[in-house]
Structures are given as structure tokens and as C-alpha cells.
C-alpha positions in Angstrom: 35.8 -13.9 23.9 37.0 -12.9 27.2 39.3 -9.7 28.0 41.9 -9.9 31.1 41.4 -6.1 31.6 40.0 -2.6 30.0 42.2 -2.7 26.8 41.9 -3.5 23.2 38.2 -3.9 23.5 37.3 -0.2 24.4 34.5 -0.7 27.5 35.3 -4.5 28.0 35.3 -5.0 31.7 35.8 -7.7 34.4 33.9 -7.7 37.8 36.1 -8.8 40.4 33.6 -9.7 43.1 36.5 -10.0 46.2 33.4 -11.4 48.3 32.8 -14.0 46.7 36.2 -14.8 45.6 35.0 -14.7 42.2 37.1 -12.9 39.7 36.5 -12.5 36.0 37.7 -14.2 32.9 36.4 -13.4 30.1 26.3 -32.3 9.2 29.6 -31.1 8.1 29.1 -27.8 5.5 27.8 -28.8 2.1 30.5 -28.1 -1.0 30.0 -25.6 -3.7 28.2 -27.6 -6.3 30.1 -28.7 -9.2 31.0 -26.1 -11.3 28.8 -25.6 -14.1 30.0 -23.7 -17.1 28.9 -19.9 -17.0 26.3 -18.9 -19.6 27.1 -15.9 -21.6 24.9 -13.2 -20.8 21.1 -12.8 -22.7 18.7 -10.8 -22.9 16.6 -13.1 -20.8 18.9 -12.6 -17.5 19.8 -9.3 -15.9 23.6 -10.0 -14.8 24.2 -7.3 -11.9 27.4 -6.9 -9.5 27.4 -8.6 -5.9 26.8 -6.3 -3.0 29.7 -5.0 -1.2 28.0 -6.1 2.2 25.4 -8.3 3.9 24.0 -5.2 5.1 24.6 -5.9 8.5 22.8 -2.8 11.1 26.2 -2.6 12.7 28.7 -3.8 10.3 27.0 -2.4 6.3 30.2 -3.0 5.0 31.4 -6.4 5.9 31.1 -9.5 3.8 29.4 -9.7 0.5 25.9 -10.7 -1.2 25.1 -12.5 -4.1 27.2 -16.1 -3.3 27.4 -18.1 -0.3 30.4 -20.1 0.4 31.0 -24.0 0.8 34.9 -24.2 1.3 38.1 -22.3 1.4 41.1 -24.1 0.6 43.6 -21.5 2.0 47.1 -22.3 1.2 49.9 -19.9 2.4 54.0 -19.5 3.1 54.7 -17.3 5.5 58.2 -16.1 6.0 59.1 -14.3 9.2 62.5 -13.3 9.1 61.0 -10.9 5.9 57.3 -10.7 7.3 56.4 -11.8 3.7 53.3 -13.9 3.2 52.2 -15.8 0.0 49.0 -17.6 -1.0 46.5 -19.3 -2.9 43.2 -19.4 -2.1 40.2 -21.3 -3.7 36.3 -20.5 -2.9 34.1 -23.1 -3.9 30.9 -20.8 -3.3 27.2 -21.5 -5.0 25.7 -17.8 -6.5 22.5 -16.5 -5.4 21.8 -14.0 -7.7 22.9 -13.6 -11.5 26.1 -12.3 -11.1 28.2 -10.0 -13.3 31.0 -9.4 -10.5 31.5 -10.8 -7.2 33.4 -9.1 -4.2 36.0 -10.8 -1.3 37.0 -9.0 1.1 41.2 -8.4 1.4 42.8 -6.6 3.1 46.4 -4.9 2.6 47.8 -7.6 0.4 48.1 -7.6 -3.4 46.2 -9.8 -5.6 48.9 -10.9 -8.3 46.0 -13.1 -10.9 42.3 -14.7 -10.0 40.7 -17.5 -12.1 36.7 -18.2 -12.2 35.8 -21.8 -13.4 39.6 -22.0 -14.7 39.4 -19.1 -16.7 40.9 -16.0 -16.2 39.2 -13.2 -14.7 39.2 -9.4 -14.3 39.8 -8.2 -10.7 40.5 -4.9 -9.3 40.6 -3.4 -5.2 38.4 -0.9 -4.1 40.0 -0.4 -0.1 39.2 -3.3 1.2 37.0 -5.0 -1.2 38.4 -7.6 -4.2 35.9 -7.1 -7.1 35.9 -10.0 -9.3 34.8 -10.3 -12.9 34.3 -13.5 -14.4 34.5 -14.0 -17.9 31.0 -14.8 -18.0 28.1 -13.8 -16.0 27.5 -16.3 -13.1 24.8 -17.8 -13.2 22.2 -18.2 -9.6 21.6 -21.6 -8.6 25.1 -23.1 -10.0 28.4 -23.3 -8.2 31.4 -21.8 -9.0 35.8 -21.8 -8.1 37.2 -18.7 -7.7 41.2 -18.8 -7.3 42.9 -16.0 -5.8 46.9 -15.8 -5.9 48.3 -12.9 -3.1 51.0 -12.0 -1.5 52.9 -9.1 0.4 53.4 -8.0 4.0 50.1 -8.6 5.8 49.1 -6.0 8.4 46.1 -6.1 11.1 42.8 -4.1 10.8 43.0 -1.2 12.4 39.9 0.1 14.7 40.0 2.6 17.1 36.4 1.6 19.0 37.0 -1.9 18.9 40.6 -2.6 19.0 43.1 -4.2 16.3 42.5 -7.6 14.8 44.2 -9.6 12.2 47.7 -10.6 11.6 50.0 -9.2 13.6 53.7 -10.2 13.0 55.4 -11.7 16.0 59.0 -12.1 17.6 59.1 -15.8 16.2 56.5 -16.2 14.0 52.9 -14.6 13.7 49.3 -14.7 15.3 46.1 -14.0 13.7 43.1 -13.4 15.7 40.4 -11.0 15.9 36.8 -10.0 16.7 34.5 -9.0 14.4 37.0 -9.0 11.7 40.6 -10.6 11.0 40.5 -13.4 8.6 40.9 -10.7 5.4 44.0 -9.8 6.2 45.3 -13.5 5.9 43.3 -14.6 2.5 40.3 -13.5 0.7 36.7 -14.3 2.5 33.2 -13.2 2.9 33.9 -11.8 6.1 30.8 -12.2 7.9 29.7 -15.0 10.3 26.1 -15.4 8.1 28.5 -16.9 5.5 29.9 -20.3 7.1 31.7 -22.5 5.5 34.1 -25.7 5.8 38.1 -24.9 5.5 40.9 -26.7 4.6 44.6 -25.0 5.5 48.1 -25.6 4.2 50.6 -23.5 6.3 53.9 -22.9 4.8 56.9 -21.6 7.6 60.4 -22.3 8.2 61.3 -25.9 9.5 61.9 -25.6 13.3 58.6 -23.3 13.4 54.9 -24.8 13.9 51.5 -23.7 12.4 48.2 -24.0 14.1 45.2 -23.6 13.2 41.5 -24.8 13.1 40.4 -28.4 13.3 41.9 -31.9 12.5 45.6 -32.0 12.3 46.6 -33.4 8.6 50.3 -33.7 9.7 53.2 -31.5 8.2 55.6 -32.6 5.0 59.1 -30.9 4.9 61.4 -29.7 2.0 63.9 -27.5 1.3 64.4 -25.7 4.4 60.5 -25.3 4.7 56.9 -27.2 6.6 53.8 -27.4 5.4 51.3 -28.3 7.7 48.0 -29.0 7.0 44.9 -28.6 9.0 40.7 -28.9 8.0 37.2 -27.7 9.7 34.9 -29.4 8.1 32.1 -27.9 10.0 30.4 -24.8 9.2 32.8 -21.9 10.6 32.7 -18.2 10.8 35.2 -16.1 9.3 36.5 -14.4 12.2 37.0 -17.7 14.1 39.3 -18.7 12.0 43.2 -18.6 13.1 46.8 -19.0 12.1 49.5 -19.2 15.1 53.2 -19.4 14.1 55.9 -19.7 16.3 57.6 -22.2 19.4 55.0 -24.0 21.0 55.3 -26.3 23.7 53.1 -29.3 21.8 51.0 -31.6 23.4 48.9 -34.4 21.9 46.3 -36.9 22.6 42.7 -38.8 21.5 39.7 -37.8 23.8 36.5 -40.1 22.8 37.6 -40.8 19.1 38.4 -36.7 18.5 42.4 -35.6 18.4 43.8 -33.1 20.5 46.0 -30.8 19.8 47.4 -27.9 22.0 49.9 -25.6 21.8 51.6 -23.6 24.8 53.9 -20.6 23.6 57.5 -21.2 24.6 57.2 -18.0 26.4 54.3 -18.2 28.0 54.5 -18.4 32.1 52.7 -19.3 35.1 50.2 -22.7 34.7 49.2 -22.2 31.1 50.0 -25.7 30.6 48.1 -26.9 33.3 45.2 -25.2 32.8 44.9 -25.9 28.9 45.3 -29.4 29.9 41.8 -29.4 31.9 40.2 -28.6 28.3 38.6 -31.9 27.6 36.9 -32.2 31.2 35.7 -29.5 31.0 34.2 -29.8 27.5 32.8 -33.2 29.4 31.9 -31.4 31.7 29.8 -29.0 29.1 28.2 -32.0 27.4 26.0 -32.6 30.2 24.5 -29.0 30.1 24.5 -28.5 26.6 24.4 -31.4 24.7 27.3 -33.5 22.4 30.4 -31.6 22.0 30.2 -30.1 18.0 33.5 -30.6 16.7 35.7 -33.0 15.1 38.9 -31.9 17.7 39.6 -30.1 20.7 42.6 -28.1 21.9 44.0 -24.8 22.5 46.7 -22.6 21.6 48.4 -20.2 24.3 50.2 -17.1 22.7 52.8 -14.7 24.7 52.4 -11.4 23.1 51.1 -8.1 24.8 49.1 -7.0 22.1 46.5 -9.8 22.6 45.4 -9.8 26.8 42.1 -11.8 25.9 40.9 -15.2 24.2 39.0 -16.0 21.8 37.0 -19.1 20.6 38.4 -19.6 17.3 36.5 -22.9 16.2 37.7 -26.4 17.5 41.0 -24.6 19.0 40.9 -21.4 21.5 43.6 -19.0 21.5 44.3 -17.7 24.7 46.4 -14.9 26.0 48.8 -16.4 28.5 48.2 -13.1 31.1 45.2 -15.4 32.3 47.1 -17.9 33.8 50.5 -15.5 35.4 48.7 -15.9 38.5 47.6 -19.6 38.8 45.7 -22.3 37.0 42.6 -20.5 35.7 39.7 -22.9 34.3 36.9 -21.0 34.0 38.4 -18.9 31.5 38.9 -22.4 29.4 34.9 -23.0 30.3 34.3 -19.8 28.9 35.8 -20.4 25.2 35.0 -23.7 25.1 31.1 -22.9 26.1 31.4 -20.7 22.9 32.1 -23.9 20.7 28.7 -24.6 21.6 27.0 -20.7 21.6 29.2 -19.0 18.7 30.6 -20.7 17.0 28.0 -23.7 16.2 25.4 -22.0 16.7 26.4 -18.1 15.2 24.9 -15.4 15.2 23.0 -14.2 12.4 24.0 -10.2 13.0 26.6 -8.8 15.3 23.6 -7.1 17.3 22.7 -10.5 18.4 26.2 -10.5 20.2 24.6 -11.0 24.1 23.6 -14.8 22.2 27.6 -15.7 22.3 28.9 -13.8 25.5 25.7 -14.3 27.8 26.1 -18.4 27.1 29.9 -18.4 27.5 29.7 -16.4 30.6 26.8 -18.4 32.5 28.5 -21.3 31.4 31.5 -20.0 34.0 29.2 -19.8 36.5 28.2 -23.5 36.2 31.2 -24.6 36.1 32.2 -22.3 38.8 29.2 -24.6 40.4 30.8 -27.9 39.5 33.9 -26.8 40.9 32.7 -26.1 44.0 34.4 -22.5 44.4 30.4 -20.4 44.5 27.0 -21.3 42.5 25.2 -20.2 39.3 23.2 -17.9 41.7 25.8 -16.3 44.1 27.0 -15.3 40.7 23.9 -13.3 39.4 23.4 -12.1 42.9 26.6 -10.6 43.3 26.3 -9.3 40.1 23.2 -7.9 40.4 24.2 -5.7 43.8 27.2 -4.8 42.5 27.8 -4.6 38.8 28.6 -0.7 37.1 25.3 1.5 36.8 26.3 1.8 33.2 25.6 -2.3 33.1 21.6 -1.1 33.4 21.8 1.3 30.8 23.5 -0.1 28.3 20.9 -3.1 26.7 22.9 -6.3 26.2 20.1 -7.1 23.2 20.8 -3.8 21.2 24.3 -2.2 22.6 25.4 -0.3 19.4 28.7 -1.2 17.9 30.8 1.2 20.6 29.5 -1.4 23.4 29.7 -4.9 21.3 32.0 -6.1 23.8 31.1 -4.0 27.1 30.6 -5.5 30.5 26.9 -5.8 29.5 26.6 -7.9 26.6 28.8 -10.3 29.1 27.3 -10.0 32.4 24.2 -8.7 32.1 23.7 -11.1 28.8 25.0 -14.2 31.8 22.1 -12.7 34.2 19.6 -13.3 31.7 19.8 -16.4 30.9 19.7 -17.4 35.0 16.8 -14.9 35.1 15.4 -17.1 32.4 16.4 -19.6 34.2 14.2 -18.6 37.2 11.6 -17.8 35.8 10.6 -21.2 33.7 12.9 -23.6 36.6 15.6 -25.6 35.8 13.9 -28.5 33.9 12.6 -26.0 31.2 15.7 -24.3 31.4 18.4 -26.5 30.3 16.0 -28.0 27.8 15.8 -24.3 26.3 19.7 -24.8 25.8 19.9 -28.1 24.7 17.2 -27.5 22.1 18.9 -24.3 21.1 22.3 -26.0 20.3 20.7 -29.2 18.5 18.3 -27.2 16.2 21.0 -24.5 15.8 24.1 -26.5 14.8 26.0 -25.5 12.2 23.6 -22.7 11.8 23.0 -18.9 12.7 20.5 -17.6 14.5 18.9 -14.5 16.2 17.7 -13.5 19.5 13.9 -13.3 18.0 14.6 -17.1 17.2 15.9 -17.7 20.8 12.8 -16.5 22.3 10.6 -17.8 20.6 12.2 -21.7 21.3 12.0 -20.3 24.9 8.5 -19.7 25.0 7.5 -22.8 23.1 9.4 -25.5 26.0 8.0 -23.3 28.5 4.8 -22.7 27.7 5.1 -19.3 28.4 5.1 -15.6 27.7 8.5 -14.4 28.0 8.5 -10.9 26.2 8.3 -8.6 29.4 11.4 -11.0 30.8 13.1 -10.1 27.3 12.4 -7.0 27.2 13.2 -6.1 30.8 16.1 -8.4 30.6 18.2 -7.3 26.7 16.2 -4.2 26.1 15.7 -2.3 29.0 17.6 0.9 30.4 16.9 0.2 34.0 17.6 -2.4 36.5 15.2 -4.9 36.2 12.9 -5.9 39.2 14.5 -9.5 41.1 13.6 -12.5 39.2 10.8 -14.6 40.0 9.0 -18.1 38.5 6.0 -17.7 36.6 
């Protein structure tokens, strides 16, 4: 994700280096197995209710143990002249434990019946939290279908450290987008990136209006008045990547290397939006090189024109981006940025949201590359602007551990990016990029941690690394220059 200024991430920032001219931007997922009919509890099993939580340091409450999740089918109508929203939602999940209820996070919207294995099944809310109770104790090891029927006036998450995310309702439509959390306020999900899973979307709006979201396009079917339009990711994906963007889009089309693409420029979006979305498949070419084959079935991006959202974010397959980046020009390394992230985030995820430095440090040294490529300054005028210049608060604040109040603060983003060249430095270039290659092959479609990063580090290198590490993500003081080993 990248921020255009200090607001609705609290402690984002962008370092302007005037100097330099630089200036800141921010195998496909398995099915459920089969459903197999639920055994009535015995004495022999010990049926207990899901957690509420993964139990994530930063995040206890978000997502949900005991299952893990093969496919949403989301299917929704969203009416904006009411701001009324409608759905169905079906989670082909496998259970992991012997389960007596089961919990989805929702938020705001009322859950009108719910269906396990085709039978109905109890459910009542608890804030933000759906418990389910099936008719029969789930069973672990065996898949399951859980269908959720919803509707009602869906409302963003609010969060006064972090800023708002979910679905906000717009002048022509609707957008919604958010980091850490957004997609429970648009259908029922283990919100939590440990818990990917393939999606398929059918998005119900007025005729005239589009809806975007993730992946392939499956083309749109009209009827009475209304369009359905139908979208799948059938790669692994994180929750809060996942987006729906309805309004009056300026539409562009095309087939890069096999994959479609499909972009989206609001109606009301100025300056060279257009333009610069248009540069998204050279630069993800451009990527390839560094980081190895591109990791989705489609590319794009969708440009939104709405002063609640001034950053972008790398929903999976198709970045939304707000069009405040590109008022004053064409601006590509913001696109480098969010597109690196389909690489570092969104294939490969994070396995907690501490690990956070593991999507932002990526996506932002990836800018400086392709600041590189682009001739306008190098990967190491960057880090050494950045390292005369940058806040003092950047030293003290640990891009490896930064508490939830600093997820998104200029460390995790530039001090994460000065890592990685420090790394860089310190093992040389050919050790270096196979780091990242490696990291994204063995990675894809998979989470990971910062433990697991070093350790692929030190085993290409053949070195020790942990004082880099530490001095690097864990210290509180700026480290010493730099320097091969």
C-alpha cells in the first residue's frame, strides 16, 4: 500500500527528497473437500466451538480457528440509489479441529438464514463475529459448505489508529478497500491473511454501472433493469485484498502474454491516471526480471476518485489506486509499487501482521529499481538519501516489530526498503536477487515470516546475517553504513 500524504494511515509518511528529485509514492488454491456427512456427536470425540481469532500478537481478534478455507463464492446486488446490499455467500472450508460451532467474521449486516452441508443451521452475532452451529458436530479432517444469506446497509470498519476500511458508499456506486481489515463488511470471511483461499464473485448493480473486482473477467449477463458481472481468483488470496468497485469507469481492455487485462479509470478521475495505469504491464515485465514469473492469472488496475481513499492498495491481480497520485503527472513508480506487492503480499503473505516490513520493504525497493530502469536516480542514491535524511523517529521505530500504532509508518516502508539494499550490500548482487527470486518461488501462494526470510537469506549466502537483521528490523538506532561480508 502506498499513502499520498499523512492521512487515513495515522504516521504514514512520504520522504520527498527535492535533491534527488525523488518523491514518494507509496498451483491455484485447493477446494474444500467434498462434503462429507457430519457425524453426530459420541462419546469418542470432544466437539468444542471454533476460536474467535487466529491469535494474531497484533490483531487477537481477527479471523477464526478451527477451519481453513478453499473458496468463497460471493454473490451480491448492490443497489445504490438505496445503499442496500444483498448476498449469498458460500465457504467451501475443510475443519481442523472437531467442531461444535464455527465463527465468520461480519460486520454491520444482518444474516437472514445459514445452511451447513444443506441443512439448516443455528447462527447468532456476537459484534462482529457470526457464530455458526451446524446441525451436527463437524468433524476435523472433512470438508464442509456453509451458506450465508445477508443483506442491509453495509458500513466501513471504523479505526481511529489505523484509519477506516471497508465499504464505503460512493456518489455513483461504491468502493471497498482496506488495510488490515475490509472484506467483512461486504460478506462473511475468516478475515485474516493466514487463511487464503480462491474466490469466485457475482456483482449485481444497476445496468449503466460496472463492477470490478479480483481476477479473470467472466463477462456480465443483463435482466430486468440489472448486471451481473462475474469475476474469479483462483489463486490463494487474502482477505483484505480482496475488492469491489462500483461506479463509471473509463474501461480499457486487452491480452498481455496469454493473461486478460482489465482496467478501470473513474469517470472523474483527473490528470494522467489513464496514462499511467496503462504502463502496468511493462512494468510488471519489467518486475519479471527481478523477481521471477508474474503470479497471476490477469493484470490491471482500477482508479477511484473519492477523498476518503488518498492511497493504493494491492488488491490481488487488480490495484486500486487513488487518482490524487497522478493530479500532477504520469506517476509510475507508484504502479511499481502495487504491482511489486503482487509478488511480496499478496503471493507471498504474510503469516502475521508484525511481519508487515516483508510487504512494504519489497514494494518500496522495488520503486527504487524501477526508479533505476527508468533512469530518473539508482537503487543506491535512494538508500543514501534516505539514510542522511529520513525522520529520527525512522531509527527508533523497528520496521521488524513496530506495534500496531506504527503498522503503516514511514519505517516499515523506508527503513523496511533500506534493508533489503543493505542486504543487498552486504551478500552483492548475485546472492541478492537470488534471495528474492527464491523467496517468491518457494513462497507462492503461501505465507511466510520474517524468521523464514532470513533464514533463505543465510542459506544462498552462505552467511550469518543476524547482526544485519537485528541492526537492520530490530534495532532503535541508526545502524552503522553497510558493508559486504
Amino acid at each position: 500500500m502506498r499513502v499520498t500524504r499523512r492521512r487515513m494511515r495515522v504516521g504514514v509518511g512520504l520522504l520527498v527528497t527535492a535533491a534527488l528529485g525523488l518523491t514518494g509514492c507509496d498451483s491455484a488454491a485447493p477446494e474444500a473437500a467434498a462434503p462429507s456427512p457430519s457425524a453426530s456427536p459420541t462419546p469418542s470425540r470432544n466437539f468444542t466451538a471454533g476460536a474467535k481469532g487466529v491469535g494474531d500478537a497484533y490483531f487477537p481478534s481477527y479471523g477464526n480457528g478451527g477451519y481453513d478455507v478453499g473458496r468463497y463464492t460471493v454473490k451480491v446486488r448492490y443497489d445504490p440509489a438505496k445503499d442496500t446490499l444483498s448476498g449469498t455467500t458460500t465457504v467451501r472450508a475443510t475443519a481442523t479441529a472437531d467442531l461444535s460451532t464455527f465463527n465468520l467474521d461480519l460486520a454491520g449486516l444482518t444474516v437472514t438464514s445459514v445452511t451447513v452441508d444443506g441443512a439448516p443451521a443455528t447462527h447468532t452475532r456476537d459484534a462482529n463475529e457470526l457464530v455458526v452451529k451446524p446441525a451436527a458436530g463437524l468433524i476435523s479432517g472433512n470438508g464442509f459448505v456453509a451458506e450465508i444469506a445477508y443483506e442491509g446497509k453495509p458500513k466501513p470498519l471504523k479505526n481511529e489508529v489505523l484509519g477506516d476500511g471497508g465499504f464505503l458508499h460512493t456518489a455513483d456506486g461504491a468502493i471497498a478497500l482496506g488495510q488490515p481489515e475490509s472484506a467483512s463488511t461486504w460478506f462473511p470471511v475468516n478475515d485474516h491473511p493466514s487463511d487464503k483461499a480462491a474466490y469466485d464473485f457475482e456483482i449485481t448493480v444497476p445496468d449503466g454501472l460496472t463492477a470490478v473486482s479480483n481476477g479473470v473477467p467472466g463477462g456480465k449477463a443483463s435482466k430486468d433493469g440489472w448486471t451481473t458481472w462475474t469475476w474469479s481468483e483462483k489463486s490463494p488470496m487474502a482477505s483484505y485484498l480482496s475488492t469491489l468497485v462500483i461506479g463509471k469507469f473509463r474501461i480499457t481492455t486487452a491480452v498481455h502474454r496469454g493473461k486478460p487485462v482489465y482496467s478501470a479509470v473513474a469517470i472523474a478521475a483527473k490528470g494522467a491516471a489513464d496514462s499511467s495505469i496503462a504502463e502496468t504491464t511493462k512494468v510488471a515485465d519489467y518486475l519479471e526480471t527481478v523477481f521471477g514469473p508474474y503470479p497471476f492469472d490477469a493484470y490491471g488496475g482500477v482508479v477511484v476518485s473519492d477523498d476518503r481513499i488518498r492511497y493504493a492498495l494491492e488488491t490481488q491481480s487488480r490495484p486500486v489506486y487513488s487518482d490524487s497520485f497522478f493530479r500532477q503527472g504520469e506517476n509510475t513508480e507508484v504502479v511499481a509499487h502495487e504491482l511489486a506487492h503482487q509478488w511480496f503480499g499478496d503471493s507471498v503473505t504474510l503469516a502475521k501482521w508484525e511481519d508487515i516490513w516483508l510487504n512494504e520493504g519489497f514494494a518500496t525497493y522495488a520503486e527504487w529499481l524501477w526508479a533505476e530502469r527508468t533512469r530518473k536516480y539508482t537503487a543506491e542514491q535512494a538508500f543514501d538519501v534516505r539514510y542522511a535524511r529520513v525522520p529520527a523517529q525512522v531509527w527508533k521505530t523497528p520496521p521488524g516489530k513496530p506495534g500496531v500504532k506504527n503498522l503503516f509508518s514511514e519505517s516499515v516502508y523506508q527503513r523496511g526498503g533500506m534493508t533489503l539494499h543493505a542486504l543487498r550490500v552486504a551478500v552483492g548482487d548475485k546472492a541478492f536477487f537470488e534471495i528474492v527470486r527464491t523467496w517468491a518461488a518457494e513462497k507462492r501462494n503461501a505465507t511466510a515470516t520474517t524468521a523464514e526470510f532470513v533464514a533463505l537469506a543465510e542459506r544462498i549466502s552462505g552467511k550469518k546475517l543476524d547482526a544485519l537483521f537485528d541492526a537492520w528490523l530490530y534495532g532503535t538506532k541508526k545502524p552503522p553504513t553497510p558493508k559486504r561480508l
